[in-house]
C-alpha positions as CSV (number, residue, x, y, z in Angstrom):
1,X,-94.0,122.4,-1.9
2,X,-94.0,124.2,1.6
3,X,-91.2,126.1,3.0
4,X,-91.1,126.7,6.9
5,X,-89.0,128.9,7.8
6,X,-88.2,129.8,12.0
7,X,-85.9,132.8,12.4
8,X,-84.3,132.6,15.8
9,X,-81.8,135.6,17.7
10,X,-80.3,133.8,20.3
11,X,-77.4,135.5,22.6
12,X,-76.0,132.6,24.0
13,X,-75.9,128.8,23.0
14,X,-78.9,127.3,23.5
15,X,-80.4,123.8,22.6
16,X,-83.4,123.9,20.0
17,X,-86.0,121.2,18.6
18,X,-88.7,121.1,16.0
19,X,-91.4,118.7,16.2
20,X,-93.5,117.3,13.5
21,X,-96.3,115.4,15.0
22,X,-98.5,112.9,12.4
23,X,-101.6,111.1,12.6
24,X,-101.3,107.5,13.7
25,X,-102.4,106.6,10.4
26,X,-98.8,107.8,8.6
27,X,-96.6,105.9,8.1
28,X,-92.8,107.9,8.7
29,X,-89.4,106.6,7.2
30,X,-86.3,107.9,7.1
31,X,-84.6,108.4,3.7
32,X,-80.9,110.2,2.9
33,X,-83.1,113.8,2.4
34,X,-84.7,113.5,5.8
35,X,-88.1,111.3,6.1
36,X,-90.7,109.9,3.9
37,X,-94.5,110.5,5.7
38,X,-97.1,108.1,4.0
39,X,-101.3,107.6,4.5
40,X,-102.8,105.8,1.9
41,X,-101.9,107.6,-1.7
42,X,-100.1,111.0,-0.2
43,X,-96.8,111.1,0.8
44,X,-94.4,114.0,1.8
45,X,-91.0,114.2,1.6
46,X,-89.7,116.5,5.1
47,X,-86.7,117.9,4.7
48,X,-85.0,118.9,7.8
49,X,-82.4,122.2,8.2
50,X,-78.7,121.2,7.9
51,X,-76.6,120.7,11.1
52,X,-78.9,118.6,13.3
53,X,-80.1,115.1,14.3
54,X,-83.5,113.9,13.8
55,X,-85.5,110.4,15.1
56,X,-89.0,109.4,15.4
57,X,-90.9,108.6,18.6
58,X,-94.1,106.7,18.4
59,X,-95.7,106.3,21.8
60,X,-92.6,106.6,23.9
61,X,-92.7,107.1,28.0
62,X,-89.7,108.3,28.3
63,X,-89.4,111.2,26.7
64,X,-92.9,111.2,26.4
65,X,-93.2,111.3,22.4
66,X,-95.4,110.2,20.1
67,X,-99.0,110.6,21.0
68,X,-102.0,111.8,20.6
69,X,-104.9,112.2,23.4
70,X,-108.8,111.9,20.9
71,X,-109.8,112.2,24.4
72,X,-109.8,113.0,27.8
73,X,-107.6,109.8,29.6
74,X,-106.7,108.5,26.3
75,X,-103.6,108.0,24.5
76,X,-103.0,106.9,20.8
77,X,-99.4,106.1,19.8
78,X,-98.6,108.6,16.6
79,X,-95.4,109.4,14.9
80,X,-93.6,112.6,15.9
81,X,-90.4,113.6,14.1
82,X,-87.9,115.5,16.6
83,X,-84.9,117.2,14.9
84,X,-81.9,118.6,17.3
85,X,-79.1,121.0,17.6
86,X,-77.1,123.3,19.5
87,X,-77.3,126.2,18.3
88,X,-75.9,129.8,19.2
89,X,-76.2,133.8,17.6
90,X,-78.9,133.9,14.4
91,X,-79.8,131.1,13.0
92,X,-82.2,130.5,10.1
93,X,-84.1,127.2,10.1
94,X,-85.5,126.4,6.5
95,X,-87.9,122.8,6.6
96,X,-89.3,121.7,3.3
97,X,-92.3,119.5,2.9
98,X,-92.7,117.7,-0.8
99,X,-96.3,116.6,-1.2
100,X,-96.4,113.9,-3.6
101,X,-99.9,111.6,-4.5
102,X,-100.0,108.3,-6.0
């Protein structure tokens, strides 16, 4: 088990994301705790702070989400799990990854 945790001292409201970008290889599901991330026999349960709302891009132009550049020119489509809220004051953001293998 991992534990992020971002400590954040805002004055004012502000908007704030976290992104979780994956290799193009995973396979990312949301589940009632948050999303499931597979590749092959690993998975990991992420579980997202309260109070928010969370999607996944995969190779999207507008925003442009979900990719990953191997190389100059080149895109690959790739998962990235965006979570969202409006936040304002303190605010402790606690993200826990479950590594699990099969």
């Amino acid at each position: 088990r991992v534990l992020v945790e971002d400590t954040l001292e805002m004055g004012e409201e502000h908007d704030v994301e976290l992104l979780f970008h994956f290799s193009e290889r995973c396979v990312v599901d949301p589940v009632e705790e948050g999303f499931v991330v597979v590749q092959d026999h690993v998975s990991v349960l992420l579980r997202l702070p309260p109070g928010g709302t969370s999607r996944v891009y995969q190779g999207n132009l507008s925003p442009m989400l979900g990719w990953r550049s191997p190389a100059f020119d080149v895109r690959v489509a790739s998962p990235t799990v965006v979570w969202h809220a409006r936040l304002a004051g303190p605010a402790r953001l606690r993200t826990e990854l479950c590594v699990s293998f099969s």
